[in-house]
N, C-alpha and C positions, 0 to 999 in steps of 0.2 A: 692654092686653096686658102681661102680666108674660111671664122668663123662666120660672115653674111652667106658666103657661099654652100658650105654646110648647112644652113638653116634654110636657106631656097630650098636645095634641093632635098630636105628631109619634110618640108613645111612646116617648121615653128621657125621662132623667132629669136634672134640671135643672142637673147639674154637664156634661151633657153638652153640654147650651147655651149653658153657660160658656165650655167649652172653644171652642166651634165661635166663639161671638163673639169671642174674643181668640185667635183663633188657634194655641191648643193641639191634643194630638194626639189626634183620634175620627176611625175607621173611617169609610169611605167609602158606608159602608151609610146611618151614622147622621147621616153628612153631609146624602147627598141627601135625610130625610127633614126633618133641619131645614130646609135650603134653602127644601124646596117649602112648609113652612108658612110662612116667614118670605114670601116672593110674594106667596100668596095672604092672608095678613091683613095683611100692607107693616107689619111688626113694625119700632119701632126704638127701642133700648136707650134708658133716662133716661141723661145724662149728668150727671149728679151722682149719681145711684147707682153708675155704671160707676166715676165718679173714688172713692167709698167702698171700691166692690169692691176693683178693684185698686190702688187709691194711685197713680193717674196719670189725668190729665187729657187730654183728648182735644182741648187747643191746645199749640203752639208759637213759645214768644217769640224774634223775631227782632230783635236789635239791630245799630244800623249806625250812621255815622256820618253820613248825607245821604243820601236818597234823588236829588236832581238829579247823578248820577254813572251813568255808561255802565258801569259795571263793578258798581257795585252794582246796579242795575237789570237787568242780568243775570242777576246771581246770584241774586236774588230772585225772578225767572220761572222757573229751575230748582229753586229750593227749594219756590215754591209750585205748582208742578206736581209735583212728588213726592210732595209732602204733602197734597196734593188726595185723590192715585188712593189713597193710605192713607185718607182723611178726617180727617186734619186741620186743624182752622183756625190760621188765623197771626193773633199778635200783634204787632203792630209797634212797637219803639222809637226813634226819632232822636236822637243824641248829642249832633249838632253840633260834634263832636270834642270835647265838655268831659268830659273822664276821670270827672269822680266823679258825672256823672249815668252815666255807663256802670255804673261802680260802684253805682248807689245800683236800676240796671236790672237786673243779677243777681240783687242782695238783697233786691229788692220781688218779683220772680220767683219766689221761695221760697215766697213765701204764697201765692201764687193757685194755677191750675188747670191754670199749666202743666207737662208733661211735659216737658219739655226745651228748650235753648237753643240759637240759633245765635247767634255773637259775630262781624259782618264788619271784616275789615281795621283792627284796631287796633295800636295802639304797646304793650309787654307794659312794667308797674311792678311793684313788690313787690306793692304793693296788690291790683291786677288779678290778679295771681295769686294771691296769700290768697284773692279773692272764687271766682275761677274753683274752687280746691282745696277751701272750703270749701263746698260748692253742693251741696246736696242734690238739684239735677236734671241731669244730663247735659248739658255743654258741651261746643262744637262749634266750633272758629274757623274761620274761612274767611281766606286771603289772605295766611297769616302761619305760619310753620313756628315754632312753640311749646316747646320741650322739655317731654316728658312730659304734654302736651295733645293730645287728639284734633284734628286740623287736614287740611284743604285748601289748597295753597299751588301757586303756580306756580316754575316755574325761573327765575326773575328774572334770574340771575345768566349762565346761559347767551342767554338772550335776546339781550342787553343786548351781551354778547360778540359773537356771533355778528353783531349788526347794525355793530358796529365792525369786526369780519373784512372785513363786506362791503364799508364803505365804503373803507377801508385800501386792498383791493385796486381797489378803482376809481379809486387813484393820490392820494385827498386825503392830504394827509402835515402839514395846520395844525388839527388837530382841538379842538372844545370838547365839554364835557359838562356840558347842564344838568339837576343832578340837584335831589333832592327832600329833605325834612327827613332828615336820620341816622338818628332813634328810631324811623322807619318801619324796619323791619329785613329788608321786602323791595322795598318802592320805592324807598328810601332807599339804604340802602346796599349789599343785593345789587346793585340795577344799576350804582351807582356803582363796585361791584369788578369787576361782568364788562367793563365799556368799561376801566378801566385795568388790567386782562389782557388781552383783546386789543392795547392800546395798547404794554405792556408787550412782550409777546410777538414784538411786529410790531419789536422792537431800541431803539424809544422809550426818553425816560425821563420818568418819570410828572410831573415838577414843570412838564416842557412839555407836558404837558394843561391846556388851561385849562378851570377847574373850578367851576363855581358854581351855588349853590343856587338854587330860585324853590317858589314855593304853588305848590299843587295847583290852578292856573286859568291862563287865558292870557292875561290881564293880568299875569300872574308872567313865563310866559313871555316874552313883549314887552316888558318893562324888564328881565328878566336879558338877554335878547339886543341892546336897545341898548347896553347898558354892557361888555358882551363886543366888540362892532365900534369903541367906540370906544376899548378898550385895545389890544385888535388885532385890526387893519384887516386882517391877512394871514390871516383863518381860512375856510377852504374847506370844515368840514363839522363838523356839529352834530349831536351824539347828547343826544336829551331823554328823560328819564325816565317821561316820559306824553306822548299824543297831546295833552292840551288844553294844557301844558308848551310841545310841538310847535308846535301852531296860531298860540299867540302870538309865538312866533318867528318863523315863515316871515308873520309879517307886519311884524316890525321888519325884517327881513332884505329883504323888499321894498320897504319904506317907504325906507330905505338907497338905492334903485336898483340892491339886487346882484339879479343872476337866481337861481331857484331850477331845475334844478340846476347849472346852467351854472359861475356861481362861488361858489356856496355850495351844499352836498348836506345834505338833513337826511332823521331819520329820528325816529320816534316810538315808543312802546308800548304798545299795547290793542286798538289796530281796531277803530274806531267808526267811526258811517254817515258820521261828517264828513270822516275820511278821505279818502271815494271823490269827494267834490265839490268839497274845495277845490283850490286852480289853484297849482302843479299836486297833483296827487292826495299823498298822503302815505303813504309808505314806516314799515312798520310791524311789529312781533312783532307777530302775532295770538296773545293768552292768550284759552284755554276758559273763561268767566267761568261760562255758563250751565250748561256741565260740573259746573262746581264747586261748583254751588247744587245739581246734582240729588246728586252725591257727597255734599256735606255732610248733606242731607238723608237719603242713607240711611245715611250713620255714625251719626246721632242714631237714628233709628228705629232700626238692630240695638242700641245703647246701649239705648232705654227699653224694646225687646220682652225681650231677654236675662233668663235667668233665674240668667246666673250675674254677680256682684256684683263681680269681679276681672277683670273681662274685659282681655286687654292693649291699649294705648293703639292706638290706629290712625293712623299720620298718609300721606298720599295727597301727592305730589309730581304736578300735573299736563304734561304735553306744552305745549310751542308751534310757532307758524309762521311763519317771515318771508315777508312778503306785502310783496315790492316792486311798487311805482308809482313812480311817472315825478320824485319828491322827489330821489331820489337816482344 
């Protein structure tokens, strides 16, 4: 089956079938008479004629930096269920956080068949932005508010705040925060500015926050929180940057013999299923990760359907929720 032959036997005209496959605009008459031939002979387009047709490919390169992450693995269910019920397919890259295979993942992207890109949670360089600017297919970040880049990002900054309000008022007044690399510009150091605004706010002065860095795992977390207890032994509550951050704390912290929440309160950021089972439960912002996958995915789809070439940037700030458990 070609499009000519579709159009015989529906009788319109082969631009008509054009239209009707990509989604353009034909009457509802001439609709249902495609439809009903497309059923009955189970028509469906070549895709490498479609990608000839209109200069777009009917996949989607999704790059990320690790797949073994609770937040990209969300994101990634919400992207790939958006782009399912459109049809289409996902390609996948993993970075391993090394910048210039990210870089060198945009730039091979040019050649192929993709339509457009999603880019999760990266650290923004000169570079990365040349490649992002220079791209011939529509890019998409997730996780990271960009200037002048279409982006899905969370409040990091309120989160992060608001989980120190709480603890603050539950009377701890020795607080630490362990945060995450700086060049992350929303793990990093959005949350590390909303806990010393709260801190701040609360009459504090910030140089008595103790403040230390750890990786993105909890074995980070678990050597920055021993080396925290053993500079000071007087600290009653722990604000970490991420729930695996979290995890490996509240187990230097009980390895210690301190109680959780008893003499020490901690709280986390992401809400994942580990949350609800470690002892005790772990106090948490819940961010819309899968939200963010299905958002991202329809910013890039109105990017590659649009027919106008100036469209202005879109960037999407999403909601959270603090979901206390028995941590803090």
């Amino acid at each position: 089956m070609t499009i000519k032959e579709v159009a015989r036997l529906a009788g319109v005209s082969p631009a008509a079938v054009s239209r009707y496959m990509n989604g353009g605009s034909i009457s509802e008459e001439k609709s249902e008479k495609i439809r009903a031939v497309i059923e009955q002979t189970g028509y469906r387009p070549n895709p490498s004629a479609q990608v000839m047709r209109t200069g777009r490919g009917g996949q989607i390169g999704i790059i990320v930096p690790k797949v073994y992450s609770d937040s990209v693995s969300q994101i990634l269910d919400g992207v790939s269920a958006r782009l399912s019920e459109k049809n289409y397919m996902v390609i996948l890259g993993t970075t391993g956080g090394d910048r210039d295979k990210e870089i060198r993942y945009i730039e091979s992207m040019q050649n192929s068949q993709v339509a457009g890109i999603i880019l999760m949670g990266t650290v923004m360089t000169q570079h990365l932005r040349d490649a992002i600017a220079n791209s011939e297919k529509p890019v998409v970040v997730t996780g990271q508010n960009f200037q002048g880049i279409p982006c899905v990002y969370h409040d990091d900054f309120h989160a992060v705040r608001e989980l120190t309000e709480r603890m603050l008022q539950k009377g701890r007044k020795h607080l630490a925060f362990i945060g995450a690399m700086e060049e992350d510009a929303a793990a990093g150091k959005a949350r590390r500015l909303g806990c010393e605004s709260a801190w701040e706010a609360a009459g504090f002065d910030t140089a008595d926050l103790r403040e230390t860095i750890s990786p993105f795992s909890t074995d980070g977390g678990r050597t920055q929180m021993r080396e925290l207890l053993s500079q000071y032994p007087d600290i009653d509550g722990v604000i970490c940057a991420t729930d695996r951050i979290a995890h490996g704390a509240m187990n230097a912290i009980q390895a210690a013999g301190k109680r959780i929440p008893e003499d020490i309160a901690i709280a986390g950021v992401g809400d994942n299923w580990a949350d609800t089972i470690s002892q005790p439960p772990l106090t948490t912002a819940h961010l819309y990760y899968r939200q963010c996958g299905l958002t991202a995915a329809d910013m890039l789809i109105k990017l590659i359907e649009s027919e106008d070439p100036e469209q202005p940037v879109t960037q999407t700030m999403l909601e959270y929720t603090i979901v206390e458990r028995k941590s803090m």
